[in-house]
N, C-alpha and C positions, 0 to 999 in steps of 0.2 A: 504493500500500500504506500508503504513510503517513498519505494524508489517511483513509484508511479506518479507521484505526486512533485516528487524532482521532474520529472521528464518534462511534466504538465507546466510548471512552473517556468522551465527554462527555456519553452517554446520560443521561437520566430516567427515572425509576420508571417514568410512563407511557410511555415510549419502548420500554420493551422489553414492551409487551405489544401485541395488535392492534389498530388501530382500526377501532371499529363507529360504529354512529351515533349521535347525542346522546340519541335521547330511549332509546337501551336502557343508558346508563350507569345513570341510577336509575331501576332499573324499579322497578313496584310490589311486586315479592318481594323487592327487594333491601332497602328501603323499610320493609318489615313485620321485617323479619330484623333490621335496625338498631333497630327501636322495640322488637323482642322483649330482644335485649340488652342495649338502654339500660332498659327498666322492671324486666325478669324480674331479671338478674341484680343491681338496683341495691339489690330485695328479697331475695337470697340470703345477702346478708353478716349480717341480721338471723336469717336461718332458721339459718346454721351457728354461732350464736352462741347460739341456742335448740337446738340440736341436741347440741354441745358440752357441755349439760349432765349431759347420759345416755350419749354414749358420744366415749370418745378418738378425738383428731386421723384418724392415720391410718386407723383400722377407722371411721370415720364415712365417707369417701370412700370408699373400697374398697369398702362395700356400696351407698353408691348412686350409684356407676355399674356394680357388675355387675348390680344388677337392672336399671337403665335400658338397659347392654349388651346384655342377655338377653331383654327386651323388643322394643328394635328389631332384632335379630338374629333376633329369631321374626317379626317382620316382613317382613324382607329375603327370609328361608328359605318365607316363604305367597308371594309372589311369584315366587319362584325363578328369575331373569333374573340377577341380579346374580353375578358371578364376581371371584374375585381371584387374580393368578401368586405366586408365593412371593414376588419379587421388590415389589410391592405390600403383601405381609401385613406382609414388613419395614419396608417406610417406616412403613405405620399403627404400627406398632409402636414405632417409634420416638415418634412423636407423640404416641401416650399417654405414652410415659416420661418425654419435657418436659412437654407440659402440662397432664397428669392427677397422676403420681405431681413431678415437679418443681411444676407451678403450683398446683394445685389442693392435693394435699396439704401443700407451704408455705404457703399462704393459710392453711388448720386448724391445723398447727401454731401459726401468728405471730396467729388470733383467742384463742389460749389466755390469751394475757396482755396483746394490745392488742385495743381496741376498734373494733368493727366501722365507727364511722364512721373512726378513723383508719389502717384497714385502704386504704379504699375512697378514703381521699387519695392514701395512697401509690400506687395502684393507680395512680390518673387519671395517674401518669408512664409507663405503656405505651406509648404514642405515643410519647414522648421517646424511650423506648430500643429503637423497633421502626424509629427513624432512624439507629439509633449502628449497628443489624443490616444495617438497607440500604446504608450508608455502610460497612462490613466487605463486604460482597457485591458494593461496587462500583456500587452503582446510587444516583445525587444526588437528592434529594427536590422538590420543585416549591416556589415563592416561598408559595402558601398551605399549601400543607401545614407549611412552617416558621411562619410568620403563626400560624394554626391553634393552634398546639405552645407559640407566645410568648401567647397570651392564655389559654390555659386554662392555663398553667404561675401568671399571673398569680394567676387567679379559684382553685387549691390552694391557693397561698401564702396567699390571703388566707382561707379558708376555714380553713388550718389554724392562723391567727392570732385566730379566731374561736371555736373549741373548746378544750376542755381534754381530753387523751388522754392517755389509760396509753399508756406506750411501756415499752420495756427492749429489749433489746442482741439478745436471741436474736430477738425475734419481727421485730422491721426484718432483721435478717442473713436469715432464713427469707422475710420476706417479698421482699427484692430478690435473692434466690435463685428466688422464683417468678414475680415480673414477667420477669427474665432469660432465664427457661423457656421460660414461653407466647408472649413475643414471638420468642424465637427460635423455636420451632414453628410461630407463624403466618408470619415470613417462607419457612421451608423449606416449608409446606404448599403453596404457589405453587409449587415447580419439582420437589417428587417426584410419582415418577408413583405415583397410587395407583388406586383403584375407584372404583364410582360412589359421591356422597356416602354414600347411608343406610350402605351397607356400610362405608366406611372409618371412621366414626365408629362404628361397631359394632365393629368390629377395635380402635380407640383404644380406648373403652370398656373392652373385655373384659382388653384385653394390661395396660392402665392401671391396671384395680380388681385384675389378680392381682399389678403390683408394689408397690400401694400396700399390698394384705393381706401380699405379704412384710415391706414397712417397719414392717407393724403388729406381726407374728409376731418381727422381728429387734428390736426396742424394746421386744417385752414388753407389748403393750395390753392388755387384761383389759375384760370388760365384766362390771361389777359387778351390775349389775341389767338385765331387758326394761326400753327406752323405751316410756316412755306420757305420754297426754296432749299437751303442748305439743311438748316433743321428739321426738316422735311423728309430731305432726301435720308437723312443722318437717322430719324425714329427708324422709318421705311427701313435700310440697312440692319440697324437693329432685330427688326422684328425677324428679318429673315434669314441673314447669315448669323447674327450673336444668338438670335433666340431658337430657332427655330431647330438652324444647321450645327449651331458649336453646342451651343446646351443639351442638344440630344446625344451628341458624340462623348459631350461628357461625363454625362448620365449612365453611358454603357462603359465607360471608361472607368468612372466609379465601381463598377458592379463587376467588373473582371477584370481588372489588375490592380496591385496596392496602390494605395491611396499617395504615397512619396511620388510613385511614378504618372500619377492619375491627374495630381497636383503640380509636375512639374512643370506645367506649362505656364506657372509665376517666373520661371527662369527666361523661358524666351521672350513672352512678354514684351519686358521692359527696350528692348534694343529694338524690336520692333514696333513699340509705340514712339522709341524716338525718331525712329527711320520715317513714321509717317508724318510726325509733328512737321520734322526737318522739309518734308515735300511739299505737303499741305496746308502746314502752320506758318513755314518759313523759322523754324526755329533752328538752332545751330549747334550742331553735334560737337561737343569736347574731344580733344585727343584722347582722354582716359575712357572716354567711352568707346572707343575701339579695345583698348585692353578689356574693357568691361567683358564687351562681349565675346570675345574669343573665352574666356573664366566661364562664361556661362551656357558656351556649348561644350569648353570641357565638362563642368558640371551633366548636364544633359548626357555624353557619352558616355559616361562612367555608370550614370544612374541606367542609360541603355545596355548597356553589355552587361553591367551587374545582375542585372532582371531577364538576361538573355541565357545567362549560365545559372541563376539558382532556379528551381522547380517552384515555379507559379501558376497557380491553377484558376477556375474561379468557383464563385460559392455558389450563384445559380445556374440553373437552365433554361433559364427562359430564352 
């Protein structure tokens, strides 16, 4: 009993999930779903920054994921396979409340008055604290996944020695109020039992855009004027590639690979939110931010091959 209880105890991440065989660790969906992440959303922090300027924090999220909700929920309902028990509608539920109305609407709030590239710094510490969540759950992370976490922590620090950013008090509080969120959603996304993906991301979706329109209606939002134009184009964006195409990807992402690896896309992020700043915004990339990012696709390699070589499985079948 005892030694069984060491074994239990001294478990890893990938220890408690099943093993399959090498080459289905990184399949080619899994693969696409990480490049969707690392590009899509690395361009979103520029869209809610242009979006932001036509309509407030919260009523800016709340509408575009209930039309991206309403969207793939007309999807799921043309197929009509997909079922969910009460029991299921509540875990989704929950998960949009971390990481729809917690992460998602934190991130709007905290672009209000810090800038999108130093938005997407603080971001790249997800993985950091998606280990402090496994390490509370009791499960010990692997020697690369730590490696991993030590060199992209580097290529931030140095990247945030390299810009100049608006900061203030509210919008860092708001924003590590939302890293705190979605990483803890994405480690629970792993052991509740929910539906098959399109559905439960349509459940988030929906439960998620009606508490974030509460946070909007209890705050007082007001939209002053119809978005047009840039803002416009920038929700639109949103709803389709951030919401629709990356949130789904990383939904499955959640649900079949560790969450270090799931999360890593706070590493690429930032070098491409500045790449787009620089094009779009006309803002101007640091020399250190080249060093930055070379740090933070080693980070990424290590975290890649590390994940390539140990046995990682996933928990469902859906």
């Amino acid at each position: 009993m005892d030694e069984q209880r060491d074994r239990t105890d001294n478990r890893t991440f990938s220890d408690t999930l099943p093993i399959i065989s090498r080459t289905a660790r990184l399949t080619p969906l899994l693969l696409l779903c990480l490049l969707v992440t690392y590009v899509v959303w690395g361009t979103t922090y520029f869209a809610i920054s242009v979006a932001l300027r036509a309509m407030p924090p919260f009523m800016l999220m709340a509408s575009r994921f209930a039309v991206a909700g309403l969207c793939l929920g007309l999807f799921v309902l043309v197929r009509g396979r997909a079922r969910a028990s009460w029991r299921q509608v509540r875990n989704g539920s929950m998960l949009g409340a971390l990481m729809l109305l917690g992460g998602m609407g934190g991130t709007a709030v905290a672009e209000q008055t810090i800038s999108s590239g130093a938005t997407t710094v603080m971001i790249a510490a997800m993985p950091i604290v998606a280990i402090v969540w496994q390490r509370l759950f009791g499960i010990r992370p692997r020697g690369h996944e730590l490696a991993a976490i030590a060199i992209g922590t580097v290529g931030v620090l140095v990247l945030m020695s390299g810009a100049e950013f608006r900061t203030s008090a509210m919008g860092a509080g708001a924003l590590l109020l939302a890293i705190s969120c979605w990483s803890l959603g994405t480690q629970l996304s792993r052991s509740l039992d929910l539906p098959p993906p399109a559905l439960a991301v349509t459940i988030e979706m929906l439960v998620g855009s009606m508490m974030l329109a509460m946070a909007s209606a209890l705050s007082g939002e007001s939209l002053a004027t119809v978005p047009r134009g840039a803002p416009l184009a920038a929700w639109l964006y949103l709803v389709t590639m951030g919401s629709l195409l990356a949130f789904s990807a990383y939904m499955y992402l959640a649900s079949r690979t560790t969450p270090v690896l799931a999360t890593s896309y706070g590493y690429a992020n930032p070098p491409i939110a500045l790449l787009v700043g620089a094009a779009l915004g006309g803002e101007r990339i640091a020399p250190q931010t080249l060093v930055a990012i070379v740090l933070i696709l080693c980070a990424l390699a290590v975290l890649g091959w590390g994940t390539w070589r140990q046995p990682v499985g996933t928990v469902k079948d859906t």
